[in-house]
C-alpha positions as CSV (number, residue, x, y, z in Angstrom):
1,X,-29.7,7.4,-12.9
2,X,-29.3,6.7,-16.8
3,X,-31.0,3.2,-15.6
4,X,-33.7,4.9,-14.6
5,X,-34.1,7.4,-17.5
6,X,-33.9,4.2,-19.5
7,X,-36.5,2.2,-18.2
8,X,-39.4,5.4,-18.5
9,X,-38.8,5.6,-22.4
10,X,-38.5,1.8,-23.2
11,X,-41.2,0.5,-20.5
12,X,-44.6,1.5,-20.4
13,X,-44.7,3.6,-17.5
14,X,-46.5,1.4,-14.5
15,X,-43.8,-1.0,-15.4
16,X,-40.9,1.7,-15.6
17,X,-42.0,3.3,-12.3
18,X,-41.4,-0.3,-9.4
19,X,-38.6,-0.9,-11.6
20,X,-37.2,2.4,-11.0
21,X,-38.1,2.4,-7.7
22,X,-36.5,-1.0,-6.8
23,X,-32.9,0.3,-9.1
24,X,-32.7,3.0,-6.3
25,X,-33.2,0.9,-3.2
26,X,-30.7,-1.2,-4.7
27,X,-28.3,0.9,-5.7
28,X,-28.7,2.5,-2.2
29,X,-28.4,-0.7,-0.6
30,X,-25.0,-1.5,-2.3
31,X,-22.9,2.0,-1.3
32,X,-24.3,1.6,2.1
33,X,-23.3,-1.7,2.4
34,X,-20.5,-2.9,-0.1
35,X,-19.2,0.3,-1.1
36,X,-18.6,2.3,2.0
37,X,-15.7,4.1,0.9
38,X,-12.2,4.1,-0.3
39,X,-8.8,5.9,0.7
40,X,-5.8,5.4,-0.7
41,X,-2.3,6.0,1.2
42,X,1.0,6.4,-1.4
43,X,4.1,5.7,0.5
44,X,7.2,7.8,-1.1
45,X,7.8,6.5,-4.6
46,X,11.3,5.7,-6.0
47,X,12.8,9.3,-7.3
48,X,14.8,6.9,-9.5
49,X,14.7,4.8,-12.5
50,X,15.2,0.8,-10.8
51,X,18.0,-0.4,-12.2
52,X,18.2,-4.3,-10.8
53,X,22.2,-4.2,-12.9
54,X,23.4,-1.8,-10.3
55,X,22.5,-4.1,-7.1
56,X,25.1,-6.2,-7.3
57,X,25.7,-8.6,-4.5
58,X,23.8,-8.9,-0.5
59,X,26.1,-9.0,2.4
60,X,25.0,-11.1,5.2
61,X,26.3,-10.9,9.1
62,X,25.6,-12.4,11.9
63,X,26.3,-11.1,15.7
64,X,27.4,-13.6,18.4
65,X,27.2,-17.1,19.0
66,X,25.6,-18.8,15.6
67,X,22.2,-19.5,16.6
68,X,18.6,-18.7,15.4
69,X,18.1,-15.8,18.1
70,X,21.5,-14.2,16.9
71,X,21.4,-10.6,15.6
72,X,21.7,-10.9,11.8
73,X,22.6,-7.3,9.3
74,X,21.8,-7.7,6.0
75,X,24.0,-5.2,3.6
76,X,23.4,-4.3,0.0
77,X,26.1,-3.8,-2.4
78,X,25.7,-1.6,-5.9
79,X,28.1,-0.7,-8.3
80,X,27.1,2.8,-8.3
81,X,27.6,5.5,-5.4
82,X,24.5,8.4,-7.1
83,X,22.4,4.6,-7.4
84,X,23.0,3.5,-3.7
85,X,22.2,6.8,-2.5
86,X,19.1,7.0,-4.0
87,X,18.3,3.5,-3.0
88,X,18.8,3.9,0.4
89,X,16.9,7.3,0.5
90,X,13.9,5.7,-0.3
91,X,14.7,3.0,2.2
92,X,14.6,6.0,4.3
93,X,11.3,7.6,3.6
94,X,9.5,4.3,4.1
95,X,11.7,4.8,7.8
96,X,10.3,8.5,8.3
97,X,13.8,9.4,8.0
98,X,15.4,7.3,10.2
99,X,18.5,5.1,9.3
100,X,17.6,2.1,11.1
101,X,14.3,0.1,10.7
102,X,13.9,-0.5,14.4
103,X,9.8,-0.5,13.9
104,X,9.4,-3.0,11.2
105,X,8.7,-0.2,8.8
106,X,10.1,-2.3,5.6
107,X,11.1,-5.7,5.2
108,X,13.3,-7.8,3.5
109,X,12.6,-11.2,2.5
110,X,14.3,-13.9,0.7
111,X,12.8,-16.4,-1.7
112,X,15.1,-19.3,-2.4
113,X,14.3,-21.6,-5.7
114,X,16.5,-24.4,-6.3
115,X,20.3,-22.8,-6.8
116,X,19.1,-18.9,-7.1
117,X,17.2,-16.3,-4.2
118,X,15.5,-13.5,-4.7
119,X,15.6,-10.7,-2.0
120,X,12.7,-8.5,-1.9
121,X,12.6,-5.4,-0.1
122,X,9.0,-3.4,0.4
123,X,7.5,-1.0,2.8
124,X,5.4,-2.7,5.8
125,X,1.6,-2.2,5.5
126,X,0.9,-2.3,8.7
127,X,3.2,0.4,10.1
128,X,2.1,2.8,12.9
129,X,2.2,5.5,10.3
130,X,-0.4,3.9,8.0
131,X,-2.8,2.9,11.0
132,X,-2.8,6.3,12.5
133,X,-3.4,7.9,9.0
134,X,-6.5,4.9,8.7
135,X,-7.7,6.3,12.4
136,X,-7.6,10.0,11.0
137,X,-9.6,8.9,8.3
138,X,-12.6,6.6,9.9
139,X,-12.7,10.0,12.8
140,X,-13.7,12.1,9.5
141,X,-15.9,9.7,7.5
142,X,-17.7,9.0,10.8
143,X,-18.0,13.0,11.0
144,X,-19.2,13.2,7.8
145,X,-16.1,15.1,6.4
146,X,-15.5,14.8,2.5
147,X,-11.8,13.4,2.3
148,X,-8.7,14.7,1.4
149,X,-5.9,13.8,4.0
150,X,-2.5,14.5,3.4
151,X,0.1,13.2,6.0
């Protein structure tokens, strides 16, 4: 809009007026097209300063016969009982409260660099949760609804 205002007091007006008019068309073109919209869903933050010092060591166990297919448990260790509890409490909320991760709602991978790995842990993007919260959302924005979702 300040465009437009712009264009009227620096351009001489049969000028300032297509100009204007083209800006709009434009500028309606773009959030029509490009910039739909946006929604933003925050998974549970940490409650907790991360402290990578109190993780101190992985535990790694597999179930059955040694083979590829085999059930594996992956344990974390920390030096700290307040720490771990915390840790895991988080884990938690990413698991809607659950202990075990039975729907893929976090992973845990492992990047291996020469003689070191680094185990990463984050919440799955693509969990049921998230989906269902991206349906709720397209059923109002196609309703027309201004939107302000809380799960």
């Amino acid at each position: 809009m300040l465009g437009i205002v712009a264009t009227v007091f620096t351009l001489q007006w049969y000028l300032a007026l297509p100009l204007s008019i083209f800006l709009v068309i434009i500028n309606a073109f773009l959030e029509k097209t490009l910039f739909y919209y946006t929604s933003l869903y925050v998974l549970p933050l940490p409650d907790f300063t991360y402290d990578p010092d109190k993780w101190i060591a992985n535990v790694f166990i597999s179930m059955g016969n040694p083979d590829p297919s085999a059930d594996k448990i992956v344990g974390l260790v920390f030096n700290d009982a307040d720490y771990a509890k915390s840790f895991f409490d988080l884990l938690k909320a990413w698991n809607h409260g659950s202990a075990e991760n039975t729907e893929d709602n976090f992973f845990l991978s492992f990047i291996i660099d020469e003689d070191m790995y680094y185990v990463y842990l984050y919440p799955n993007f693509e969990k049921l949760s998230v989906k269902k919260s991206h349906e709720k959302i397209e059923k109002w924005r196609k309703q027309g609804h201004i939107l302000k979702i809380k799960n």
